[in-house]
C-alpha positions as CSV (number, residue, x, y, z in Angstrom):
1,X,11.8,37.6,-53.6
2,X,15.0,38.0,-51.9
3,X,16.0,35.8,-48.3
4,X,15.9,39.3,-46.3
5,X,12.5,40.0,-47.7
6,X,11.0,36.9,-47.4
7,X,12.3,36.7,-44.2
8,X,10.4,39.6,-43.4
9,X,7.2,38.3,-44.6
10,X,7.9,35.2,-42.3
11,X,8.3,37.5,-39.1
12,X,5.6,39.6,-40.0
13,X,3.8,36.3,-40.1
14,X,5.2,35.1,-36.6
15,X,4.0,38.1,-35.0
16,X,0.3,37.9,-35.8
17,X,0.7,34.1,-35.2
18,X,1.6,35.0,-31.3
19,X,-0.4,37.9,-30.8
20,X,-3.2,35.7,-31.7
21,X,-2.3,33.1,-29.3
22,X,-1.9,36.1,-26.5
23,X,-5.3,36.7,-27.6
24,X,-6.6,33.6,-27.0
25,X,-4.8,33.2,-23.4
26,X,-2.9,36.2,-22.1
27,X,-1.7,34.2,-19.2
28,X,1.1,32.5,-21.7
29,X,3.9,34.2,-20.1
30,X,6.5,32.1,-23.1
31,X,4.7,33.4,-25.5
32,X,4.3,37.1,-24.4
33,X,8.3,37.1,-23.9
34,X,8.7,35.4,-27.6
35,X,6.8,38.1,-29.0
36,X,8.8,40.8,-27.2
37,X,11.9,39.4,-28.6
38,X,10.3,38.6,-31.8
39,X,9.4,42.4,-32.0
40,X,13.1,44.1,-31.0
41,X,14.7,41.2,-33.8
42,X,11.9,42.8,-36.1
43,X,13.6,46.4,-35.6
44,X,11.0,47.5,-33.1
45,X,12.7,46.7,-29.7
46,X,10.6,49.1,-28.0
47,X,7.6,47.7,-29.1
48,X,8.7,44.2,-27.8
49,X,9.7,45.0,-24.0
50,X,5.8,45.5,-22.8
51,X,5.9,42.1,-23.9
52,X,8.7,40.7,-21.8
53,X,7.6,42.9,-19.0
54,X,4.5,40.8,-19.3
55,X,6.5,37.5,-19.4
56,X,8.2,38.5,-15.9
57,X,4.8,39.8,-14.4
58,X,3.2,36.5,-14.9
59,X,5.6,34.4,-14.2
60,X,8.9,36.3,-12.2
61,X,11.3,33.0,-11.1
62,X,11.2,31.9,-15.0
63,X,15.1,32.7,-16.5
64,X,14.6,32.6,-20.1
65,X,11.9,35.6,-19.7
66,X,15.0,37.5,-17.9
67,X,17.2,37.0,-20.7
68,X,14.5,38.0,-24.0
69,X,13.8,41.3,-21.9
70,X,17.9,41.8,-21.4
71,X,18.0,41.3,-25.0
72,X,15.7,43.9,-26.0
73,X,16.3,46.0,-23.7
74,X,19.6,46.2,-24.7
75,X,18.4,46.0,-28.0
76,X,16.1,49.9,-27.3
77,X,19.6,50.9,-25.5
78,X,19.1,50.5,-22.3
79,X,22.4,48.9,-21.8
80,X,22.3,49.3,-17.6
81,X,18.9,47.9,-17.2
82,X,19.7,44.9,-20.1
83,X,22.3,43.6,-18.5
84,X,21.0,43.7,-14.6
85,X,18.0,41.5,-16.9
86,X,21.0,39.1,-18.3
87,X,22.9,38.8,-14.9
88,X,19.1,37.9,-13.1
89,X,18.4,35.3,-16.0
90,X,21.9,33.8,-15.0
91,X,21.3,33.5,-11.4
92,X,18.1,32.3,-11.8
93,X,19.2,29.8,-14.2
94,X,22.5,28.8,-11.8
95,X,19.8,27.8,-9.1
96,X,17.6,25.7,-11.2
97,X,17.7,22.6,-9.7
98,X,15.8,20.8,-13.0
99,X,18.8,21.9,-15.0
100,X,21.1,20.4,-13.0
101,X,20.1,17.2,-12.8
């Protein structure tokens, strides 16, 4: 098997490793907005941004969520609505005071 393929078998795996763990507690905002982005790097970005939509419902002050839903947003070519995503995750992130301790 070739690297590209197997590396397709390994985030085919991923996915139904974190939609099983959504199952088991949808309240996992981390792992709703890894699967989103897991998803759009898949090929499917518009199957992964109800997943980081998810992410930013459950938990809207968190930076990292901003940033997978820029990325796949982006990603389905929603260039506009990506990067006002990106720029949020920034500020966000600029006035964390845990990461700049």
């Amino acid at each position: 098997m070739s690297k590209r393929g197997k590396l397709r078998c390994s985030t085919k795996s991923l996915i139904r490793s974190l939609e099983e763990a959504v199952r088991l507690d949808p309240k996992l905002a981390h792992v709703h907005a890894d699967l989103g982005h897991c998803r759009a790097m898949a090929g499917d970005p518009k199957a992964g941004l109800p997943d980081c939509e998810r992410a930013v419902a459950l938990e809207p002050k968190v930076a990292s969520h901003y940033g997978k839903r820029g990325i796949v947003l982006a990603g389905a070519g929603e260039l506009e609505a990506g990067l006002k995503d990106l720029t949020r995750g920034l500020q966000l992130q600029a006035a964390d005071p845990e990461l700049h301790t």
